[in-house]
C-alpha positions as CSV (number, residue, x, y, z in Angstrom):
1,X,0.0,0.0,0.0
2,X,0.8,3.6,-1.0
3,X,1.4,4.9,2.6
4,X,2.2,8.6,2.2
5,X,-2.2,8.9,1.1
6,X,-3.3,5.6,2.2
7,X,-3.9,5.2,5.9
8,X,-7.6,5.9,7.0
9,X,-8.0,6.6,11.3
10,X,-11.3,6.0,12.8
11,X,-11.7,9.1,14.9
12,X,-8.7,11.0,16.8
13,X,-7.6,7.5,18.7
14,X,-9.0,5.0,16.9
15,X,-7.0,1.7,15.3
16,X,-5.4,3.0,11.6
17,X,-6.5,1.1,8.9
18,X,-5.7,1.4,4.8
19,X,-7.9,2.6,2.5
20,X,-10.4,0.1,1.7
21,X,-12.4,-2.6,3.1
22,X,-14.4,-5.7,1.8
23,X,-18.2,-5.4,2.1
24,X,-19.7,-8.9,2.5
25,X,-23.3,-8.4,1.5
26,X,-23.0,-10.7,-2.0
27,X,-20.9,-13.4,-0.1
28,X,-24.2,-14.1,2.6
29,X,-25.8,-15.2,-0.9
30,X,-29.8,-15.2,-1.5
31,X,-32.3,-13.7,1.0
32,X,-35.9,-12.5,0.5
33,X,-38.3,-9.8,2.3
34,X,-40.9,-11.5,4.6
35,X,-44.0,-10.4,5.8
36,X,-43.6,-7.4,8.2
37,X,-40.2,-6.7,5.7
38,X,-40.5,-2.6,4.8
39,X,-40.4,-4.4,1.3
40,X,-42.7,-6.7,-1.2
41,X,-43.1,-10.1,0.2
42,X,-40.8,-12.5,-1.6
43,X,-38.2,-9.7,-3.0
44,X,-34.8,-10.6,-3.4
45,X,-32.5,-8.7,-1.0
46,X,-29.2,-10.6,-1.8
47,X,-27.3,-10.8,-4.3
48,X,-27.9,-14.0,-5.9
49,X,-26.3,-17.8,-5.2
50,X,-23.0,-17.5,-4.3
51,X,-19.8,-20.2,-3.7
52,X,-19.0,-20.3,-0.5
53,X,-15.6,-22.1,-1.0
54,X,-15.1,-19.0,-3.3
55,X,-16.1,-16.7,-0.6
56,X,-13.5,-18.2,1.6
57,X,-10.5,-17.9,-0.5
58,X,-11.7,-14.2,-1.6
59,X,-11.7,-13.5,1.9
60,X,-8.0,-15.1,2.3
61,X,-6.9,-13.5,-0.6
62,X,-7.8,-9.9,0.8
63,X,-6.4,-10.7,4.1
64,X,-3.3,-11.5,2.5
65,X,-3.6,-8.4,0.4
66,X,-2.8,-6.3,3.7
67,X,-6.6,-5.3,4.4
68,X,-8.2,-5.3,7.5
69,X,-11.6,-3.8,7.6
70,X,-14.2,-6.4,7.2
71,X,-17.8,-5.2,6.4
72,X,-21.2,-7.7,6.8
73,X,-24.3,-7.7,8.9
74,X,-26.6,-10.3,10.9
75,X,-29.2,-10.0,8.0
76,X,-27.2,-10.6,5.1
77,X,-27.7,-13.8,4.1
78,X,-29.6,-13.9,7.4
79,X,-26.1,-15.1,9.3
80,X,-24.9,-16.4,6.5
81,X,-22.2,-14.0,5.6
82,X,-21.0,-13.5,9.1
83,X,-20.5,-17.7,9.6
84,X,-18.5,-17.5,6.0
85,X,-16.8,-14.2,7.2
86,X,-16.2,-16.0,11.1
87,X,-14.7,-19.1,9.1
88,X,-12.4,-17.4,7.1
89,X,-11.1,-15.1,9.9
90,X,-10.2,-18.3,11.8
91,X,-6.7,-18.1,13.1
92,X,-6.3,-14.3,11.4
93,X,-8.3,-12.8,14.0
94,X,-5.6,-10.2,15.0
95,X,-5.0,-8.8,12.1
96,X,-8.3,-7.6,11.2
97,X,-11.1,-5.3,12.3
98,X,-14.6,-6.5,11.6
99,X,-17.8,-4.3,11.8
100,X,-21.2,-6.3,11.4
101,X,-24.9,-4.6,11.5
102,X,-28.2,-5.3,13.4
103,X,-31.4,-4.2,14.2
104,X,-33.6,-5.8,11.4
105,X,-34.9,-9.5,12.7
106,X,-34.8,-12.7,10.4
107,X,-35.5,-16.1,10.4
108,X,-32.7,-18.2,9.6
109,X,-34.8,-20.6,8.1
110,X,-36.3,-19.2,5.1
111,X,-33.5,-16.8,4.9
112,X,-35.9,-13.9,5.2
113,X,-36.2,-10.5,6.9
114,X,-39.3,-10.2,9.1
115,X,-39.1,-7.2,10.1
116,X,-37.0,-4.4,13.0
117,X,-36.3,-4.6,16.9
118,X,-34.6,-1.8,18.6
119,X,-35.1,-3.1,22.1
120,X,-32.0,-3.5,24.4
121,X,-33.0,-7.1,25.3
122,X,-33.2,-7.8,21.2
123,X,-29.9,-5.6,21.0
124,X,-27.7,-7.6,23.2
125,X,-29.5,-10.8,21.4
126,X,-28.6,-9.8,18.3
127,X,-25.3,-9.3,19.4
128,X,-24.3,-12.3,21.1
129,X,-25.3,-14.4,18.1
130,X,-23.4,-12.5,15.6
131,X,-20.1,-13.2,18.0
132,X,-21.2,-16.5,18.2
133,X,-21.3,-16.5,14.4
134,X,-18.5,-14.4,13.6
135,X,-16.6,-16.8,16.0
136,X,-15.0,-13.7,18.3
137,X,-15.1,-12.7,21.6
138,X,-15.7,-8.8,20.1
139,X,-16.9,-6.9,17.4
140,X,-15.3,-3.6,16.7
141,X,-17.5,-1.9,14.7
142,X,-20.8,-2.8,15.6
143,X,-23.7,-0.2,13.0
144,X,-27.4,0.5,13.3
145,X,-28.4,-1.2,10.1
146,X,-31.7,0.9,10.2
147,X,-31.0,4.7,8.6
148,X,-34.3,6.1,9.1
149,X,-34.9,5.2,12.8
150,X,-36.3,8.3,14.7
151,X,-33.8,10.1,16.6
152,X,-35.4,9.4,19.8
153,X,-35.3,5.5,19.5
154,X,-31.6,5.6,18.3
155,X,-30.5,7.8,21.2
156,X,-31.8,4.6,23.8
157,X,-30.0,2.8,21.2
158,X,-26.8,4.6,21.4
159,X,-27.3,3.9,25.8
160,X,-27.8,0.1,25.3
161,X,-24.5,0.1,22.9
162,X,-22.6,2.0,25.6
163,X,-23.3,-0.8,27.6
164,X,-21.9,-3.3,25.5
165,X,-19.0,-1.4,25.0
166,X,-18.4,-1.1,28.5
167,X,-18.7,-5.2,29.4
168,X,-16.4,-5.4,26.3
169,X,-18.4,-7.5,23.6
170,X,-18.6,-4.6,21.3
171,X,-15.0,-2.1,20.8
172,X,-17.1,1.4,19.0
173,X,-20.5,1.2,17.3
174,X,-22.1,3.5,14.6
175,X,-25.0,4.4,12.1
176,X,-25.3,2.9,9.4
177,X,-27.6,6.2,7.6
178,X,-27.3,8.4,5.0
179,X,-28.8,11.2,6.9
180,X,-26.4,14.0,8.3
181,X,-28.8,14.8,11.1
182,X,-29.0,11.2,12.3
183,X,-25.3,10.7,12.2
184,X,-24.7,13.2,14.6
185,X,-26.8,11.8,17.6
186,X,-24.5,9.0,17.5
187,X,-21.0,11.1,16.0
188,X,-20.8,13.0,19.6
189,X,-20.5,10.4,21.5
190,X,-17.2,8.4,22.9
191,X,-17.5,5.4,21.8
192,X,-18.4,6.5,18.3
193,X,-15.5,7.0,15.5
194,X,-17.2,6.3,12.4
195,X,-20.4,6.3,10.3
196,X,-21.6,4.2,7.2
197,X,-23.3,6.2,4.3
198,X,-24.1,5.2,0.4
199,X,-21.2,7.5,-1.9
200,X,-19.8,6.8,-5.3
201,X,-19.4,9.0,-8.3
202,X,-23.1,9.1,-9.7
203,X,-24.4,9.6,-5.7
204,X,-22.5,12.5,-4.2
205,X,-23.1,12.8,0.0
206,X,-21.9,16.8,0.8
207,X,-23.7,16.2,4.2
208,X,-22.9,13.2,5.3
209,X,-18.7,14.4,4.5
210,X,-19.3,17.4,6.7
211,X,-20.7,15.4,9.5
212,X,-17.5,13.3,9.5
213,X,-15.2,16.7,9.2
214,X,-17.0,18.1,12.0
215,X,-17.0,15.3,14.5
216,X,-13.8,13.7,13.2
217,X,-14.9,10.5,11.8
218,X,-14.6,8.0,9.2
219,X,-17.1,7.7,6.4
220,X,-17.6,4.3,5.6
221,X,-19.1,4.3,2.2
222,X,-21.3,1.8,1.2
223,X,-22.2,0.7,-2.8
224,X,-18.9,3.1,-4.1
225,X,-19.3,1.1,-7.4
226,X,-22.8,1.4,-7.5
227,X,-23.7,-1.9,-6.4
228,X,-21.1,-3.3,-9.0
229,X,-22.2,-0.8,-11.8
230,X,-19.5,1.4,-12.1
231,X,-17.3,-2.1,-12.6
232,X,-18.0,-0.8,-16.5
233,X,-19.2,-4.5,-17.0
234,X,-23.0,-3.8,-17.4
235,X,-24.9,-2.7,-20.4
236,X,-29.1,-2.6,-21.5
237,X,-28.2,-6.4,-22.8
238,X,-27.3,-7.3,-19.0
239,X,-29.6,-9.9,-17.2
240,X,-28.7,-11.2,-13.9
241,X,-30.6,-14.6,-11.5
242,X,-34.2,-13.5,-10.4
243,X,-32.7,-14.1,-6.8
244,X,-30.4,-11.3,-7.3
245,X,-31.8,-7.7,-6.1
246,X,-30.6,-5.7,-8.9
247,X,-33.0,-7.9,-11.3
248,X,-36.0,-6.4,-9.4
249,X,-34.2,-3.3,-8.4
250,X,-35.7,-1.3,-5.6
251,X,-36.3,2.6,-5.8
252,X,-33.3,3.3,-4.0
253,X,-31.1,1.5,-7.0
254,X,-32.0,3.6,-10.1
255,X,-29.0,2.3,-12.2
256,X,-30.4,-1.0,-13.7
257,X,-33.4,-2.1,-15.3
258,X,-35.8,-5.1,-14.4
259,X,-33.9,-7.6,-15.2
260,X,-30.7,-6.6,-14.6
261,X,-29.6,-4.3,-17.5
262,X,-28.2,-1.1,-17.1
263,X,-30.3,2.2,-17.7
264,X,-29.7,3.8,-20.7
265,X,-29.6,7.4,-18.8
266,X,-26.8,6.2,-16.3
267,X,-25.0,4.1,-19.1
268,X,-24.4,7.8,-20.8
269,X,-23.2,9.0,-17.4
270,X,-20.5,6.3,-17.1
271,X,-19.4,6.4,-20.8
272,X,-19.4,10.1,-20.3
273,X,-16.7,10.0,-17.4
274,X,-15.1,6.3,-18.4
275,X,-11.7,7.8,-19.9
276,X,-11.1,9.7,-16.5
277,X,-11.9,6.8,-14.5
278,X,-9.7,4.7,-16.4
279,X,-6.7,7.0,-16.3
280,X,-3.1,5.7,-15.8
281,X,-3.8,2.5,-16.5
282,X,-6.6,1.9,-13.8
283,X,-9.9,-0.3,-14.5
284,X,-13.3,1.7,-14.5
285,X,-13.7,-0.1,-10.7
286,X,-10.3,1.5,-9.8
287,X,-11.3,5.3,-10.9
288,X,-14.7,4.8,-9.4
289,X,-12.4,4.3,-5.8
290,X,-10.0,6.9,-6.8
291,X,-13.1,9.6,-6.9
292,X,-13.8,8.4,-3.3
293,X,-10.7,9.1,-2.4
294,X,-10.0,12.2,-3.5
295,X,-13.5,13.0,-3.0
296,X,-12.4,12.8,0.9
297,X,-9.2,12.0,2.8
298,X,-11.8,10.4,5.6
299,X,-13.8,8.2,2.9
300,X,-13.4,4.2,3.7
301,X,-14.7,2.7,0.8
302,X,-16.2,-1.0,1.4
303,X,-16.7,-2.4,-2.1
304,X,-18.3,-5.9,-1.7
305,X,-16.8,-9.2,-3.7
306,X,-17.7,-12.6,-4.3
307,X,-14.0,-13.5,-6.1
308,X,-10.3,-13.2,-5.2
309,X,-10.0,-11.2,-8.6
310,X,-12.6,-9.0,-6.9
311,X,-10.4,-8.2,-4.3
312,X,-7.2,-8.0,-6.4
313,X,-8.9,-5.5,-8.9
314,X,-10.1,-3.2,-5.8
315,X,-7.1,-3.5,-3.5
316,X,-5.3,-2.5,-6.5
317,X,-6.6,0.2,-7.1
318,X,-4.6,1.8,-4.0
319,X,-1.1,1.6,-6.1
320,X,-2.6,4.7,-8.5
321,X,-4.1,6.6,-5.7
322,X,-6.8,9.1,-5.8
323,X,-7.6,11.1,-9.0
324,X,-6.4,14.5,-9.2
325,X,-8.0,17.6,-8.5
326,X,-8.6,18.5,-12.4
327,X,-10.1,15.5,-12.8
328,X,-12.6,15.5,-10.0
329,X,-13.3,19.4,-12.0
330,X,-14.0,17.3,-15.4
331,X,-16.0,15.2,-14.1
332,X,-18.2,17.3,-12.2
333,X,-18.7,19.2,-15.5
334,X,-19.2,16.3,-17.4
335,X,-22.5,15.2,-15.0
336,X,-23.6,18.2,-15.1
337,X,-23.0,19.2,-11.1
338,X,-19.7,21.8,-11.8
């Protein structure tokens, strides 16, 4: 890793990490919305079937790679991607830093979502069966996975984490919320150095970068390629499993058609910028991470994989470092935002 840019600090004391982390959302493979789920009964949630031997070795391989920052959460996969995630960090438990999600409930055995639970008995619940799953005796990053709860239930939230942090089962906790407002109920407190929001080139998050300037955190950012669309790998011919969420896309994922094909609008956007993102050698993936970077010195990106060449194409991405500042300029013109 390029260490005069590369090192990433959660908060003023917190453990230095590099750059980029691995999200793990693909590798809990398929899981559905179930009654009482804030979506349609039956939708896919994951992202498709996945190889869990695969999983393992992609795992390994970023390990290996020199990261250390480990992204998943209870209902991905519903526990599925924190067992595969607990079983490849067997024996490598010191060298990396794993944060995991809760506060929607599950049931394990039709792998869907069933709805949320805030309550500190559900809370330490959730908790002790993601250690048990994660196979640790402590999380260290452990996220609100709900980014619309009212302020006033997340503040008893915030208390009931304190607690954990102080019998030791949890090391910091944050919000997982793309709402600058909500992030700073929990940004002021001790415990807290970082907080999880949705940023890539097409989805710009001015507020939610402020928040972190202003009570020195890390921004986490979720989906940086787009939920794999800024890999440059998808056009209007694309189709992808109907157990795959970007097939039936949600309204919060505007960049692909039912189906899986890309939209024609955002497949202009990303030709529009492609030769900047590709700079120097880089892959489109690459220049999408480069934006983030120098889009932020506090940005974390957490690009999920399912393949070791996953992880080598975004961990690589750190040898050409962030784009430079005329090029973030370009491409703000180019989308119409300079």
């Amino acid at each position: 890793m390029n260490e005069r840019w590369s090192n990433r600090r959660l908060g003023a004391a917190g453990p230095e990490l590099g750059p980029l982390g691995i999200g793990t959302w693909a590798i809990g493979g398929p899981f559905f919305s179930g009654e009482g789920c804030r979506y349609a009964t039956g939708a896919p949630l994951g992202y498709g079937e996945v190889d869990d031997r695969e999983s393992i070795r992609a795992l390994h391989c970023a390990v290996d790679l020199g990261a250390r920052l480990f992204d998943t959460a209870d209902a991905y996969g519903t526990g599925h991607g924190e067992r595969i995630l607990g079983e490849a960090m067997k024996g490598k438990r010191d060298r990396v830093f794993i944060a995991t999600k809760f506060g929607n409930t599950y049931d394990e055995a039709t792998k869907t979502l069933t709805g949320v639970d805030v309550s500190p008995a559900y809370i330490r619940r959730a908790c002790e069966a993601s250690l048990k799953r994660l196979q640790t005796g402590w999380i260290d990053l452990y996220q609100l996975h709900l980014g619309d709860l009212p302020v006033d239930q997340a503040e008893a939230v915030a208390d009931t984490l304190d607690g954990l942090c102080d019998e030791g089962l949890i090391r910091s906790y944050a919000w997982s919320t793309d709402d600058p407002a909500r992030a700073a109920v929990f940004c002021g407190r001790a415990s807290v150095s970082a907080v999880q929001f949705d940023l890539n080139v097409f989805s710009d998050a001015p507020g939610m970068l402020e928040a972190c300037s202003v009570y020195d955190c890390a921004g986490l950012t979720r989906v940086p390629l787009a939920m794999g669309f800024l890999s440059g790998k998808f056009s209007s011919g694309s189709r992808l499993s109907e157990t795959d969420i970007r097939a039936t896309p949600p309204d919060w994922l505007p960049y692909f058609e039912t189906g899986g094909g890309a939209k024609a609008e955002w497949e202009a956007r990303l030709d529009a910028i492609r030769e900047i993102l590709a700079s120097k050698g880089r892959t489109v993936a690459q220049g999408a991470l480069a934006w983030i970077w120098a889009r932020s010195a506090r940005t974390l990106p957490i690009p999920g994989v399912r393949t070791a060449a996953q992880v080598e194409e975004n961990l690589g991405a750190i040898d050409f470092g962030p784009l430079e500042e005329g090029q973030m300029l370009e491409i703000e013109r180019l989308l119409g935002r300079g």
